[in-house]
C-alpha positions in Angstrom: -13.3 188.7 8.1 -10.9 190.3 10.8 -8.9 187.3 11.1 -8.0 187.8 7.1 -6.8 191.3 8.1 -5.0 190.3 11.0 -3.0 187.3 9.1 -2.8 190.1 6.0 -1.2 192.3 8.6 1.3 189.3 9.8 2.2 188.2 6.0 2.9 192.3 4.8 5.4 191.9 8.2 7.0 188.6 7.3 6.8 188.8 3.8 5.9 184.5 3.7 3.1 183.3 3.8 4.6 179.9 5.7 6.5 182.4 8.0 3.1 184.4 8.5 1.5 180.6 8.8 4.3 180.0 11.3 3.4 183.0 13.6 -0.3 182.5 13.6 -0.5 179.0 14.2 -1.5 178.5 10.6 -0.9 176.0 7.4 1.0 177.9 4.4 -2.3 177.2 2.2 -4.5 178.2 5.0 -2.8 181.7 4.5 -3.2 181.6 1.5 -6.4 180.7 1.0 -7.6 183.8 3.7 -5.4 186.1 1.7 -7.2 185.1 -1.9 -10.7 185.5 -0.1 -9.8 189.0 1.1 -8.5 189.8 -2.2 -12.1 188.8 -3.7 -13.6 190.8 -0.7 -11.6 194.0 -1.5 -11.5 193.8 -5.4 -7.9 193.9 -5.5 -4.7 191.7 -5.4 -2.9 192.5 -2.2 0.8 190.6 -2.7 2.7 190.2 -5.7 3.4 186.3 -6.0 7.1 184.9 -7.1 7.4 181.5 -6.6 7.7 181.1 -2.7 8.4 184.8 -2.0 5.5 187.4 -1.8 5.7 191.0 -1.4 2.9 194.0 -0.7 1.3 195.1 -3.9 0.8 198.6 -4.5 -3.1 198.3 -3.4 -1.4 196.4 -0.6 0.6 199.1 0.4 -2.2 201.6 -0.2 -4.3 199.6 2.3 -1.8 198.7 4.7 -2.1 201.7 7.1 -5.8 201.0 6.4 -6.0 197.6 7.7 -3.7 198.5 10.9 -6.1 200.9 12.0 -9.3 198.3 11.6 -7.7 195.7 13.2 -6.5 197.9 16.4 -10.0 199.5 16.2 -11.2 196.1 16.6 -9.1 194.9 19.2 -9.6 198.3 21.4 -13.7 197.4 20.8 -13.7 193.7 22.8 -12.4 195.7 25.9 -10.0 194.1 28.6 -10.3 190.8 27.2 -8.4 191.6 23.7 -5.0 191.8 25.0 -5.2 187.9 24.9 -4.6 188.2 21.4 -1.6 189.3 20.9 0.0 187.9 24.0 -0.5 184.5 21.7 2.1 185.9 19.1 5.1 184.8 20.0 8.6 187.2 20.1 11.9 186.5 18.3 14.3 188.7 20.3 18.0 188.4 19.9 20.5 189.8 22.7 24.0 189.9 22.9 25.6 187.7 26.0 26.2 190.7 28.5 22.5 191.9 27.6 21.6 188.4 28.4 22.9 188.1 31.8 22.2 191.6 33.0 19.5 193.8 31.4 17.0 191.2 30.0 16.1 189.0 33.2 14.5 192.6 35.0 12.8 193.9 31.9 11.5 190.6 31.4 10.0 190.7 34.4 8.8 194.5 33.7 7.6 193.1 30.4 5.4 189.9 31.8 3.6 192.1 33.6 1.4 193.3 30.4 1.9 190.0 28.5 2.3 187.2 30.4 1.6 184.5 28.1 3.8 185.6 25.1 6.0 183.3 24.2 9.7 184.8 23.9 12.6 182.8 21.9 15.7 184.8 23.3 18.0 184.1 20.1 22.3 184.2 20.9 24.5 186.0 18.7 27.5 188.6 18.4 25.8 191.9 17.1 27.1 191.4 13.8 25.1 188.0 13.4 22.1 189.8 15.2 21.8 192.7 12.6 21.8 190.1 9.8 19.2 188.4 11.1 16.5 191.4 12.1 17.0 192.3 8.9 16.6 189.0 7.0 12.8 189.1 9.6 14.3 186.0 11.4 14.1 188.1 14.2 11.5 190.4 15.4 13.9 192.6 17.4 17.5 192.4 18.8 19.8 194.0 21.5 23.1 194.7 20.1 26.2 197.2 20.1 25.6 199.8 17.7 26.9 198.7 13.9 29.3 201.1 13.2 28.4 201.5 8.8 24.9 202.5 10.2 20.9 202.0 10.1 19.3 200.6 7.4 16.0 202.7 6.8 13.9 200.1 7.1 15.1 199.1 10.8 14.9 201.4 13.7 18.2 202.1 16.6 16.6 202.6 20.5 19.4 204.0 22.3 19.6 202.0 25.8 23.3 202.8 27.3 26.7 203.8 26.5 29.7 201.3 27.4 33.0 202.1 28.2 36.4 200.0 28.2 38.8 199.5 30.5 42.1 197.9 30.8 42.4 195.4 33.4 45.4 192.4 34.8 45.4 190.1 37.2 45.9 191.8 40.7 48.5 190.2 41.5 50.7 190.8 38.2 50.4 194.5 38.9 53.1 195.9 40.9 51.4 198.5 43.7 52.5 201.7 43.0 53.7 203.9 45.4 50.2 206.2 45.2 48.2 204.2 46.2 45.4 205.7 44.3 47.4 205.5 40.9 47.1 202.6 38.4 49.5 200.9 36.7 50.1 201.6 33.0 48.6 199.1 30.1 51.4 200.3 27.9 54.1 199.0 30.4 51.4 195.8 31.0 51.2 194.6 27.4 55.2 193.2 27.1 55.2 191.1 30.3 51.9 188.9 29.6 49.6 187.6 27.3 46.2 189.7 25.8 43.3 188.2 25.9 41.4 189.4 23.0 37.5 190.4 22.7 36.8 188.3 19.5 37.8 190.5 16.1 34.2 189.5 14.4 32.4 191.2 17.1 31.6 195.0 16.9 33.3 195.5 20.6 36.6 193.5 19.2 37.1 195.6 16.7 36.7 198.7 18.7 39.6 197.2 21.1 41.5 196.4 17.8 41.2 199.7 16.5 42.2 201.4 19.8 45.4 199.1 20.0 46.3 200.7 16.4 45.4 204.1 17.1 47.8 203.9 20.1 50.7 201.7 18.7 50.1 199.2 21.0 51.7 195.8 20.7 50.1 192.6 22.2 51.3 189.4 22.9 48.5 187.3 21.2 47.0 184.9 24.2 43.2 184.0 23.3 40.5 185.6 21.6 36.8 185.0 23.2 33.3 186.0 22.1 32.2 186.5 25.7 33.1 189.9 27.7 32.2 188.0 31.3 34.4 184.5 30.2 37.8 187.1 29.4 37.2 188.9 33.0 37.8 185.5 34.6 40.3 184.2 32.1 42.1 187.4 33.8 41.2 187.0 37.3 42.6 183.2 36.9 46.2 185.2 36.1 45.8 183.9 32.3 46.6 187.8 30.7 45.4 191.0 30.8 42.1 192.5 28.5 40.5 195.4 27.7 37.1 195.0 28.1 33.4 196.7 28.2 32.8 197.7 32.1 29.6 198.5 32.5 27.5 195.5 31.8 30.6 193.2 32.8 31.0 193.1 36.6 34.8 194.3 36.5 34.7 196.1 39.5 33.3 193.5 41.8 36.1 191.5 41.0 38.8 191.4 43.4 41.2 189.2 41.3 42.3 192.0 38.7 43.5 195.4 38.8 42.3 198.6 36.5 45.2 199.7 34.3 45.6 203.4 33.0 45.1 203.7 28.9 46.3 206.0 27.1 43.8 208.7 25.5 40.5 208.5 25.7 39.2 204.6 26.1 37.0 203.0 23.4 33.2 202.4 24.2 30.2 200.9 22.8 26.7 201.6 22.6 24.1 199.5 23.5 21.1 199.7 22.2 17.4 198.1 20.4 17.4 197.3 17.1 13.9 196.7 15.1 12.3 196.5 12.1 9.6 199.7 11.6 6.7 197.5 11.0 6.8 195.5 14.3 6.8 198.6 16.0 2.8 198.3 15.5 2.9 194.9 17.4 1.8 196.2 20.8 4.1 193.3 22.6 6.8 194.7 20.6 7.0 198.6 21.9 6.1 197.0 25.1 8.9 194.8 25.5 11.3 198.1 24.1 9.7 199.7 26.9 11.1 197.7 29.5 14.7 197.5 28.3 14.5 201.2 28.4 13.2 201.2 32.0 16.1 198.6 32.8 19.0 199.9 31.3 18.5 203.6 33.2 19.7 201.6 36.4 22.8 200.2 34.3 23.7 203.4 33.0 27.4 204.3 33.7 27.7 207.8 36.1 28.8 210.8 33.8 
């Protein structure tokens, strides 16, 4: 009977029954069939039924904390041995490219040390595609840049890191100045070459697009690329000049381009978790948040 709780547990999540199959290494009728017999069990009909698409009941929801607490009372009951369970679940995570390359490898290694056989399908995407998808449940969880019209209540934001801009051109565009410590302006940058854009349909493009407005600043249209890390060396190559998250991109340990003064305060992103309340309860789930915490600490930009 505990596996008809744990797949009633994984079908209230997914909202599917083939999705919940999916997950549990199930057929679609096997799900269902468990669900019906824990509905005879119980006395009650768990999930309203529409045609493919099933939602929690009101007795569902009634029991749903209920069933949560059996199943992790069971689990805590076989000792050492049950973490084998959920380890079997496999993890949809979706992460931006600079996530990717920089926070994820180290808190997946933080992370295998707890679950070592789960199964994780890292999922590509601009945060805008990301959001869409966590909250459609084809994702369990995502790292993304903060969407700037807000939450949905049914999701939940984990801070991780703030991000800030900066202006940069290739070095050897940039005419020292006669401080050596000053930098050259982006205002007197922007007429003499082309910008390379941060793509307009991501959330960090448009905070570079909205900056340019704010300060009346007039580009010379070059490219526009999804990738933060492909525009640093588009620069350093002497293709144009960028502005550009700094923290996660390594823009400082490039010797081919030169920072560039902005005017008023630079833009900046924030970087954070973004997942749905109810796979909070997945013990992979807060462990995994867990270690992107951990690992963006040591990525966090000085004060």
């Amino acid at each position: 009977m505990i596996r008809y709780f744990q797949t009633f547990l994984v079908a209230a999540e997914t909202a599917s029954f083939s999705a919940a199959g999916a997950r549990l290494g199930l057929t679609q009728s096997a799900v269902s069939m468990q669900i019906r017999r824990l509905e005879e069990e119980l006395g009650c009909q768990l999930f309203d039924r529409t045609g493919k698409s099933v939602a929690l009941s009101e007795d569902g929801r009634r029991l749903l904390d209920d069933a949560t607490r059996f199943v992790a009372l069971y689990a805590s009951m076989k000792g050492a041995g049950s973490r084998a369970q959920p380890d079997l679940a496999p993890l949809d995570l979706g992460a931006v490219s600079t996530v990717q390359s920089t926070l994820l490898p180290k808190a997946m290694q933080r992370f295998r040390a707890g679950f070592p056989n789960t199964h994780v399908n890292v999922v590509p995407g601009m945060s805008t595609q990301l959001l869409t998808q966590v909250d459609a449940r084809e994702l369990d969880i995502a790292v993304l840049v903060r969407p700037r019209l807000g939450i949905p209540p049914e999701l939940k934001w984990v801070h991780l890191l703030n991000e800030p801009f900066v202006a940069i051109a290739p070095a050897g565009a940039v005419a020292p100045a006669q401080d050596s410590a000053a930098l050259a302006d982006l205002a007197d940058i922007l007429p003499t070459m082309p910008f390379i854009r941060y793509n307009r349909h991501s959330t960090g493009g448009q905070l570079v697009d909205r900056y340019l407005r704010r300060h009346r600043l007039w580009v010379r249209e070059g490219m526009e690329l999804d990738e933060p890390a492909v525009i640093l060396q588009m620069v350093a190559e002497g293709l144009g000049c960028a502005i550009l998250p700094a923290a996660l991109v390594p823009v400082h340990a490039t010797p081919q381009v030169a920072l560039l003064r902005m005017p008023g305060p630079p833009p900046q992103r924030e970087i954070g978790v973004l997942v749905r309340q109810t796979a909070l309860r997945r013990e992979s789930v807060a462990a995994l948040i867990e270690a992107l915490e951990a690992e963006s600490a040591r990525w966090r930009a000085p004060a």
